[in-house]
C-alpha positions in Angstrom: -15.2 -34.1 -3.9 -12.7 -31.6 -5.6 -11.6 -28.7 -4.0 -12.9 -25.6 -4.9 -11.4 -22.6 -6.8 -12.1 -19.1 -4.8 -14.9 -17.2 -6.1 -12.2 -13.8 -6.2 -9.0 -13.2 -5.7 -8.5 -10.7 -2.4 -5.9 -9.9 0.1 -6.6 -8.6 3.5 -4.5 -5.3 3.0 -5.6 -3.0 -0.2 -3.6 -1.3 -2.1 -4.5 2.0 -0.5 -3.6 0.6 2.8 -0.2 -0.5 1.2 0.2 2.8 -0.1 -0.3 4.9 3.0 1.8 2.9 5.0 4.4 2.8 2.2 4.4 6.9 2.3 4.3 6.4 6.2 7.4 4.5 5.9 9.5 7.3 3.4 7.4 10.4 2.8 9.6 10.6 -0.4 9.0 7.2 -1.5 8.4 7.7 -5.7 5.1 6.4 -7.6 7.2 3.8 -9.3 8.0 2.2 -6.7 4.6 2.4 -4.6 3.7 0.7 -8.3 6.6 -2.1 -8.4 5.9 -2.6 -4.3 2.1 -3.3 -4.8 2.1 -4.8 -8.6 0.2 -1.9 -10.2 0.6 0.3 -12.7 2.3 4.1 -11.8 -1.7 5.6 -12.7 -3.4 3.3 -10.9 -0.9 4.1 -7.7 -1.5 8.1 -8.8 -5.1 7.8 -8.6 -4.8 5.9 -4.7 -2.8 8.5 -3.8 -5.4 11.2 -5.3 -8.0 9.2 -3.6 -6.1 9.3 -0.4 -4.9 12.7 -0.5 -8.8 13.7 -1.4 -10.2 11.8 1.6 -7.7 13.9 4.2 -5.1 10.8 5.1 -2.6 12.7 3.6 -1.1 15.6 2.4 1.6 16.5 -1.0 4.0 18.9 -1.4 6.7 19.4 -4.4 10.4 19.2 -2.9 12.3 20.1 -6.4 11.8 16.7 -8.7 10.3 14.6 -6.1 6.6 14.8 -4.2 7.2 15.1 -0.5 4.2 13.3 1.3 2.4 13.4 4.9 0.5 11.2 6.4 -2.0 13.1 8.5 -2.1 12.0 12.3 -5.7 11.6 13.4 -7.0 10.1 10.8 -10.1 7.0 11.0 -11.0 4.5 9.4 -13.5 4.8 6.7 -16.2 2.2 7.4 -18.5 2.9 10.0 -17.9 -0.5 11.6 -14.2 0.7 12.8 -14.6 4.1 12.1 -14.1 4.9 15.5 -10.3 3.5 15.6 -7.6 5.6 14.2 -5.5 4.0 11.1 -1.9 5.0 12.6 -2.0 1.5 14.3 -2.5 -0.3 11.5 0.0 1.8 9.6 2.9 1.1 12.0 2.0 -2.5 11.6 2.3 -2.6 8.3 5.6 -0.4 8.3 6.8 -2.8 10.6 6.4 -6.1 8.5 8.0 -4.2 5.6 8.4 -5.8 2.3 10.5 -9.5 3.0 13.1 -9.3 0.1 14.6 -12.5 -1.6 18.1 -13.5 -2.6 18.1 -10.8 -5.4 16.5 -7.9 -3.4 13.1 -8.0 -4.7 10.3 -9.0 -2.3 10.1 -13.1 -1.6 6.8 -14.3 -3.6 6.1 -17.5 -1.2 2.6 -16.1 -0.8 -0.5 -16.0 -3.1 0.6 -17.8 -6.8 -1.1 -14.9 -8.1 0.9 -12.2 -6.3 4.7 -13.7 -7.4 6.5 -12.0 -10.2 5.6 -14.0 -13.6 8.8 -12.6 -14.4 11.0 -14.7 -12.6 
């Protein structure tokens, strides 16, 4: 019997969880490279951080050329089945792990095929 090929293709941590823990990590952390740090494009990491900012996780200020960010303490999680459980656990973890970077700087790809740089 061959194996079979996944139905989707899925991590356990979204991109907005990514996102938030990326501003948790550098409140001055730039779109471009919330982008290049999750593989999407700059508009799709503008409208998380909309989303996020519009939900109350965080807040965004203008500091001269740059957006100055704050993650808001307090905050839950949105589904009702952990909603009880504040996220600033789960943001420290993922601060923590950090992105692992390779022999050239960028982030080592020995993860998910579909998350390495086709690039390379």
């Amino acid at each position: 019997m061959e194996p079979m090929e996944p139905r989707t293709s899925w991590t356990f941590v979204t991109n907005h969880a990514r996102i938030l823990a990326m501003i948790q990590g550098d409140p001055e952390t730039r779109l471009r490279d919330m982008a290049e740090t999750c593989r999407i494009t700059e508009r799709a990491a503008q409208s998380i951080v909309t989303d996020l900012e519009s939900a109350g996780y965080l807040t965004r200020k203008r500091n001269g050329r740059r957006n100055h960010y704050e993650v808001k303490p307090g905050t839950l999680f949105r589904h009702p089945a952990e909603g009880h459980h504040g996220i600033a656990d789960l943001l420290q973890l993922l601060v923590d792990l950090g992105p692992r970077t390779g022999a050239a700087g960028k982030p080592a790809t020995d993860g998910d095929p579909r998350e390495r740089d086709p690039h390379s």
